[in-house]
Every structure is written in C-alpha cells, then in structure tokens.
C-alpha positions in Angstrom: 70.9 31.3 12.0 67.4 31.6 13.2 67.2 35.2 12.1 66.8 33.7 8.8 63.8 31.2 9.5 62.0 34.8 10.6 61.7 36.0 7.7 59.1 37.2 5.8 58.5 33.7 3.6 55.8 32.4 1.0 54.0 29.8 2.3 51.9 26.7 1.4 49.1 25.5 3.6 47.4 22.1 3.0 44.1 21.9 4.7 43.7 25.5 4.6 39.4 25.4 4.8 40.0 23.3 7.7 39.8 24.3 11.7 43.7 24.5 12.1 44.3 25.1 8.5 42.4 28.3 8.8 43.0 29.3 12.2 47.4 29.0 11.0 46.4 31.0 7.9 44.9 33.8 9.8 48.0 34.1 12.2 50.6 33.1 9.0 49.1 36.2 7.2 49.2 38.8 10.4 52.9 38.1 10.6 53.2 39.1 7.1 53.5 36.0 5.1 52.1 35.2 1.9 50.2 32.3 1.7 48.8 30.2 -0.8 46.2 27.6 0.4 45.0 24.3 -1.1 42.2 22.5 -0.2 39.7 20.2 -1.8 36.5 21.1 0.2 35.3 17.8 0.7 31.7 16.9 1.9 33.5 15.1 5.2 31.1 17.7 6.9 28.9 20.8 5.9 31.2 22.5 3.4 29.7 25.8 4.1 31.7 25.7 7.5 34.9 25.6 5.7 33.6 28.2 2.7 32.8 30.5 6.2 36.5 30.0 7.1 37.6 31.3 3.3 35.7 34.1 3.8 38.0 35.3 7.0 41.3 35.5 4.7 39.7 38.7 3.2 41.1 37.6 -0.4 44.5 38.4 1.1 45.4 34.5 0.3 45.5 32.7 -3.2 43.1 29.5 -2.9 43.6 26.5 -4.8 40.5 24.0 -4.5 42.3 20.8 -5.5 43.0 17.5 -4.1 46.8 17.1 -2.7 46.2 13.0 -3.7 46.6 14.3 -7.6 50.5 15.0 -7.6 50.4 16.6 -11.5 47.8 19.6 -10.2 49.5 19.9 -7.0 52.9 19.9 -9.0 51.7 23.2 -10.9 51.2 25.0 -7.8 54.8 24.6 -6.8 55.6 25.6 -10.8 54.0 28.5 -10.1 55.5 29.5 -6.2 58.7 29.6 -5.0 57.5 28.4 -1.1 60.0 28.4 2.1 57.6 26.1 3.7 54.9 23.5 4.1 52.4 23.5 6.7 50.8 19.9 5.7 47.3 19.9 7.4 45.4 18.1 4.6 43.9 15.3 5.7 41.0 12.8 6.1 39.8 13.4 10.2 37.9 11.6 12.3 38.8 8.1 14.1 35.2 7.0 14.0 34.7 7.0 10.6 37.8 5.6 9.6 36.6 1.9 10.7 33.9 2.5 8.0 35.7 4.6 5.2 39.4 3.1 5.8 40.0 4.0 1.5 39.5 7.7 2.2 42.2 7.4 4.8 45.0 6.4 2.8 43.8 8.6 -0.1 43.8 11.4 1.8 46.5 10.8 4.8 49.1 8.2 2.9 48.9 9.0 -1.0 48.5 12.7 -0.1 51.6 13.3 1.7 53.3 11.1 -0.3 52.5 13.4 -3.2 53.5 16.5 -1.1 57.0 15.0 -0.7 57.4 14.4 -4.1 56.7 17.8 -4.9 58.6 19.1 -2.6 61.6 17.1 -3.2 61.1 17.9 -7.2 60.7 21.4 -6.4 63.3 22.1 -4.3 61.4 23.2 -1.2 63.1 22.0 1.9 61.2 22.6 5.4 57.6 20.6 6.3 55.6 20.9 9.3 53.2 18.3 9.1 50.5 18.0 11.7 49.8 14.7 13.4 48.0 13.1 16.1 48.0 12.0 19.5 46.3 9.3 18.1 49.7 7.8 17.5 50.0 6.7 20.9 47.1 4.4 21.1 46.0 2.8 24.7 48.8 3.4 25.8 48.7 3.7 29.5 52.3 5.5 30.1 51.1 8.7 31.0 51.7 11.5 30.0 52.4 10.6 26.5 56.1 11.2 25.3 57.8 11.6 22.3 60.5 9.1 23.0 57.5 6.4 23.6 56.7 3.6 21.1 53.9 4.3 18.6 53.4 1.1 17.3 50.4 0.0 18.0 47.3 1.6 16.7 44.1 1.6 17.5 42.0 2.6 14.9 43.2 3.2 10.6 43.4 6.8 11.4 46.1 6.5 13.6 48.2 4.4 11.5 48.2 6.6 8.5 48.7 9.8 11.0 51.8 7.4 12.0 53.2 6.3 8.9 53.2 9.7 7.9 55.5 10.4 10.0 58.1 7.5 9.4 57.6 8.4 5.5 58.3 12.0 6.2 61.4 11.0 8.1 62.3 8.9 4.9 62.5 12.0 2.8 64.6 13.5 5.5 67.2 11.2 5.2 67.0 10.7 1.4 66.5 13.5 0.0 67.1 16.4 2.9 63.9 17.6 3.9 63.6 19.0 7.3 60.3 17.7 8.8 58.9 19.1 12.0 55.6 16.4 13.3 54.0 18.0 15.9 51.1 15.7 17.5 47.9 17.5 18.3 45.7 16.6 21.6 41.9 17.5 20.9 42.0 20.7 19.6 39.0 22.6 20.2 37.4 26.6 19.3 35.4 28.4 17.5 35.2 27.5 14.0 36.0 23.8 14.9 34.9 20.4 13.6 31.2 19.3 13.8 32.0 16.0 14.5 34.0 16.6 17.9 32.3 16.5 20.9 32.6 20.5 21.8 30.0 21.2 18.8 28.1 17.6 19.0 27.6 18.3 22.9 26.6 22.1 22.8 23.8 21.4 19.6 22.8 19.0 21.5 22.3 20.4 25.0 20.6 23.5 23.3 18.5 21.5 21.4 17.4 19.6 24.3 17.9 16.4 22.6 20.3 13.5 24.9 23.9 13.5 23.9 26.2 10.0 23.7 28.6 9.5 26.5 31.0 6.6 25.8 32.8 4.0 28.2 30.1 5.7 30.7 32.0 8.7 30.9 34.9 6.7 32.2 37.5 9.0 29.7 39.8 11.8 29.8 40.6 14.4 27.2 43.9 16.4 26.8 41.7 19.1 25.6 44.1 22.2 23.6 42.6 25.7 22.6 43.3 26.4 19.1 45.0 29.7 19.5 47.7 27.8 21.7 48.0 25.6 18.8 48.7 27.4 16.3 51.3 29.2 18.7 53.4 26.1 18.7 52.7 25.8 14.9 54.1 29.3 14.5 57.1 28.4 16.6 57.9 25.5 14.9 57.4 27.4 11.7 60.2 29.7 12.5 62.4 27.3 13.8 65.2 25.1 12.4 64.8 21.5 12.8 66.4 18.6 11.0 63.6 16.1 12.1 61.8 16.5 14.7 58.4 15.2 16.4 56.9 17.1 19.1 53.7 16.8 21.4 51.1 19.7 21.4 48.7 19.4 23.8 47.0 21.3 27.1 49.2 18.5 29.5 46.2 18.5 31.7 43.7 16.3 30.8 40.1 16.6 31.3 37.8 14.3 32.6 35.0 13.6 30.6 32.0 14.3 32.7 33.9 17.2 34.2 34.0 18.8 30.6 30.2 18.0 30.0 29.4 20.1 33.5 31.4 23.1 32.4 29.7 22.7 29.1 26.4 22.5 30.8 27.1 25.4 33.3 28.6 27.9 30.3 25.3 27.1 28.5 23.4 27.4 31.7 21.2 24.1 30.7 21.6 20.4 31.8 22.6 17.7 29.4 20.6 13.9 29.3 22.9 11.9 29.1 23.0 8.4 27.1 25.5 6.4 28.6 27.4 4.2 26.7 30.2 1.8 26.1 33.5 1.9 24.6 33.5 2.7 20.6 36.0 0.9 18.7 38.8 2.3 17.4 39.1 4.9 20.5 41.3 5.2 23.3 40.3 6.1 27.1 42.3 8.7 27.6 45.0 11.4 26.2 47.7 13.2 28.0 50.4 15.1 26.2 54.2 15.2 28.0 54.7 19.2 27.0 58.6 19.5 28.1 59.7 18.5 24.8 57.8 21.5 23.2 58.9 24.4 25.7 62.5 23.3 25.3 62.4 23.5 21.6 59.5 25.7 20.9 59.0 28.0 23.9 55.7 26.4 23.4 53.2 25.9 26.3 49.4 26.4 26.6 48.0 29.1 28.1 44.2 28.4 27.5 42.2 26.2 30.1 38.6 24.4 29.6 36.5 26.9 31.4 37.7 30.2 29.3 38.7 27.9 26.1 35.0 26.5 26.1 33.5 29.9 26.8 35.1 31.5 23.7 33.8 28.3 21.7 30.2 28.9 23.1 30.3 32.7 21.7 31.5 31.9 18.3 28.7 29.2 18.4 26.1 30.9 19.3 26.7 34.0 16.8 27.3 31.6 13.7 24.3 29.1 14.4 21.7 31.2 16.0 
C-alpha cells in the first residue's frame, strides 16, 4: 500500500512564495515531483523576499500568482492538473497582526481553505496536508502540548482560524472522503524565513545596534524547529496514507527566551539592548510540542538544535542582506 503513496505524483502547493511553501517545493521537486505552486504575493511583508524564493525553483515549477480565496481562478488550475496532492500552506501569518487585521484572517485562513476543499472535492483530488499551528493550543499549561489535548480556547484570531481549519477539513473527510493530514508547526525558523519572527527582527536589530523588544521580560519559551526538519515531516506525511490525521511538529525542546537571545548574540559576536517589556496580547508564554505522535506515524523527529539551526540562519542572513 504505501509503495503507492511513493510515487512519483503532481503536486499543488499553496503558499508556495512563502518560507515553508518554498523550502517543501525545493525538497518536493529533488524527489522528482512535479509541482505547480500558487501564491498571491501579498504585501504582508517585502515581496521581494518571496520573489527571491521563486527564483530558487529554477523555472522547474509552473507558478500561478492568484488568490486561493477566488474558488473560479483556483478551480481552473485543478481544470488544468490532474494533482495526487495538496500541500495547503496559504495563509495569512502572524498572531500580532491578527488583533488589528482580523478580515484578512478569515479571507485568507477560513474562505481560502474552504475554497481548496471545494475544489478538491469537485475535482476529484483526495489527499490534503494542510499546515497548522501550535497556536491551536493556546495558554495552555499541559506541557508538552499533545495532540489528544483540547484546542478550544484560543488566544488570539489567528489561532482560531488555524483551528477551524482543521475541524472544517475533518468535515470534508467525513463527507465527502478527503484524507487530511494537519500537522501543527512550533516556531519554524531558517534562512529565508519571515521578517516578522524574532530570528530576523532580533539579528537586524543587534547588527544595526538599535535595542530589540523583549516581551513578558523575557519570561517565555520557544519550541524553536529548523526548517529542513520540517519539511522532513511534511515529506513524510506526504508519502504517507492517512485517513485524518493531526500531528505536532515541533523541536520538543523548548528554548528559553533570553537563552535564544545569547546564542543569537554570541553567533553574531555583538550584544543586544534589550527593551524589556510586558506580555503582548494575543500571545502565549510558552510552546512545547509532545513529538511521539510524529515518530510513530512519520518516523519524524528533529535533528536540528538552536546553536547550529541559528548559525545556518545567520549565513543565509548575512549573504542576502549585506
């Protein structure tokens, strides 16, 4: 049976500018898939970033810049494939600016899936692995965070729709037959990564000698995940047959906040000033992923830690920037 999930496939990726988008389509493509990537290069943050990130698929990969919200132009690019698969990445980031943008959220995170569903249902195509959060899990102080754990009480708009995408993918499981794979993400960092995570905040910062934010006065931990180990367990789950699944992927060994800022400042060989601040609404003090549910099922566990992940990060910084 699972000789069959490895084969060669065609493959859409939504959210393929982004950092994991990208990152997956890189890998996707070196194991010989085709790929077809959507994405509507949005002005969330500098769209040159995510034009860079094109650039790296070599015009081995057919790009569609559309938005997955408008079902009838996404609909023509599943006329036009026949896909195996889904990887769903699209979405609006960022749990900050989802207290003060909360319509971009459900554009992006609810309406958007929901018209990947629909297309997928329409068109036949059967397996979805959708990325979600560890956002899901709010403050929850059950640690480390488990699957099997209540995810009912978010903290901020972002983790809701990251959340009810989930429960309305697992309605299209049961009605219609898809087979949905959620796998939650813990604070993925790496090169080519978001400008509005702390990683690339922190190290322009530092460099540029100007003082950096530290929230809850540092009182926070991070389940900090290297990118290549995520897409590794996106891979895995790619090839693997689920019904309905939703799985944790994450370091499982958290990082405390000031301890990350040192190895930052060590790697970069330059101390940080430090503005010391409290609690921001909508986050959570800490995140800790529960990783036994992903080696069981995906073989899946991270190999990357801070010191080495954040010193690949600093290269790729410091070649792009400077």
């Amino acid at each position: 049976m699972e000789n069959i999930f490895n084969l060669k496939k065609t493959i859409l990726v939504t959210g393929g500018a982004g950092f994991i988008g990208s990152a997956l389509i890189q890998r996707l493509r070196l194991d010989g898939h085709t790929v077809v990537c959507v994405d509507s290069i949005n002005e969330y943050y500098d769209p040159s970033l995510k034009e860079s990130r094109l650039k790296l698929f070599d015009n081995q990969v057919s790009i569609h810049r559309i938005d997955i919200a408008h079902k009838k132009a996404l609909s023509e690019i599943f006329s036009k494939y026949q896909f195996d698969t889904v990887c769903h990445l699209a979405a609006q980031a960022g749990v900050r600016y989802s207290i003060t943008n909360p319509e971009v959220y459900v554009h992006s995170n609810i309406t958007g899936l929901f018209s990947v569903l629909e297309c997928m249902k329409d068109h036949g195509v059967k397996k979805l692995v959708f990325a979600s959060s560890s956002s899901v899990y709010g403050e929850s102080e059950e640690v480390p965070f488990s699957e099997s754990q209540s995810a009912d009480q978010p903290v901020s708009l972002y983790a809701a729709t990251k959340r009810s995408g989930e429960l309305m993918a697992h309605a299209y499981h049961k009605i219609h037959g898809l087979n949905v794979t959620a796998l939650r993400f813990f604070t993925v960092y790496g090169p080519y990564g978001r400008p509005d995570m702390a990683p690339m905040i922190f190290t322009e910062k530092i460099l540029k000698g100007e003082p950096i934010d530290v929230y809850n006065n540092g009182n926070m931990r991070r389940d900090f995940t290297y990118i290549d180990d995520i897409v590794e367990g996106f891979i895995q789950a790619v090839n693997k047959p689920f019904e309905y699944e939703v799985i944790n992927l994450g370091n499982g060994s958290p990082v405390q906040l000031l301890d990350f800022i040192e190895t930052l400042e060590d790697l970069i060989g330059k101390k940080a000033e430090k503005n010391m601040l409290p609690m921001q609404l909508g986050d959570v003090p800490q995140t800790y992923a529960k990783t036994s549910k992903a080696e069981k099922l995906l073989g899946f566990r991270a190999k990357t830690d801070i010191k080495k992940g954040l010193g690949e990060f600093l290269s790729w910084y410091k070649e792009y920037y400077q």
